[in-house]
C-alpha positions as CSV (number, residue, x, y, z in Angstrom):
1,X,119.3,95.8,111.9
2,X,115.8,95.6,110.4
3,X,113.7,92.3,110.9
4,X,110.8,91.9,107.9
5,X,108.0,89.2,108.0
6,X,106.6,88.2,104.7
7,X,103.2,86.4,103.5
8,X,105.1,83.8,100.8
9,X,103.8,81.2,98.8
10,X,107.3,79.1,99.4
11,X,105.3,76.0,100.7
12,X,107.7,73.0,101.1
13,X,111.0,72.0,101.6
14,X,111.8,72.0,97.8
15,X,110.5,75.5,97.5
16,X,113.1,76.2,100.2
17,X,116.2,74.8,98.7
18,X,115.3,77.3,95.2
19,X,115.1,79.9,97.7
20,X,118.2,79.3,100.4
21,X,121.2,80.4,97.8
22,X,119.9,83.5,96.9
23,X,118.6,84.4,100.6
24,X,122.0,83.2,102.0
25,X,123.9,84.7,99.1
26,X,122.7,88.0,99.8
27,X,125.1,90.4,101.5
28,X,123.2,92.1,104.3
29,X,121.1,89.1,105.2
30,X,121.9,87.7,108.6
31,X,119.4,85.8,109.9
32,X,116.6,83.9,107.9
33,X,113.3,81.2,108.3
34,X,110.3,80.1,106.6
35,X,107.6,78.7,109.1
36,X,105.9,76.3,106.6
37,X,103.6,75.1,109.2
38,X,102.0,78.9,109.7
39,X,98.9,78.9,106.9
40,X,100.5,82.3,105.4
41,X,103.8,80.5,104.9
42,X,105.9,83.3,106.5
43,X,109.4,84.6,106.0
44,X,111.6,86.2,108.3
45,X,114.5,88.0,107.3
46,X,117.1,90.0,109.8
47,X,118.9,91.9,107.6
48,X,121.5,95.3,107.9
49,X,121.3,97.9,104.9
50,X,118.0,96.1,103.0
51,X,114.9,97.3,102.6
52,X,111.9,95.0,102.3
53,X,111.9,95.5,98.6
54,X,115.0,94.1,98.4
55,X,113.8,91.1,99.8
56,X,110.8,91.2,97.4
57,X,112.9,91.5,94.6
58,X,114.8,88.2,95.6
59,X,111.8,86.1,96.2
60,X,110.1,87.7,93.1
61,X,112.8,86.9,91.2
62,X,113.0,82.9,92.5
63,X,109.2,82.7,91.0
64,X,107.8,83.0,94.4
65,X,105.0,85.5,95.7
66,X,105.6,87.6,98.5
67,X,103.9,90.6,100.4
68,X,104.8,92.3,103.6
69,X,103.4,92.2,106.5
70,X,105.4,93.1,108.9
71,X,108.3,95.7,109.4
72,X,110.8,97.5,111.9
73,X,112.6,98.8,109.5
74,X,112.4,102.9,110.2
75,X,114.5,103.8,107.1
């Protein structure tokens, strides 16, 4: 399992509900939280068989920014 920390700009709790079907949707995604209180907005995604573009591409997609910052992914 890889765990992934993103800098977003999902910022609020309706940013969150454009984001949770596509995050929870996703097959390979098993665990995941924005910390809107932290002032980078980050995500955290456990997920088996993704890369972090993966991820990227899901958030991109959603209209959202997203860089990482933070990986343990050694694929």
């Amino acid at each position: 399992m890889a765990k992934y920390i993103f800098k977003t700009s999902i910022n609020c709790s309706g940013c969150l509900k454009r984001v949770k079907p596509f995050l929870d949707a996703r097959e390979g995604v098993r665990k995941w939280n924005v910390d809107l209180d932290h002032p980078d907005k980050l995500l955290t995604v456990e997920a088996d068989d993704l890369r972090a573009s993966d991820i990227i591409s899901i958030i991109d997609d959603v209209g959202f920014e997203i860089e990482l910052i933070e990986s343990n992914d050694n694929k």
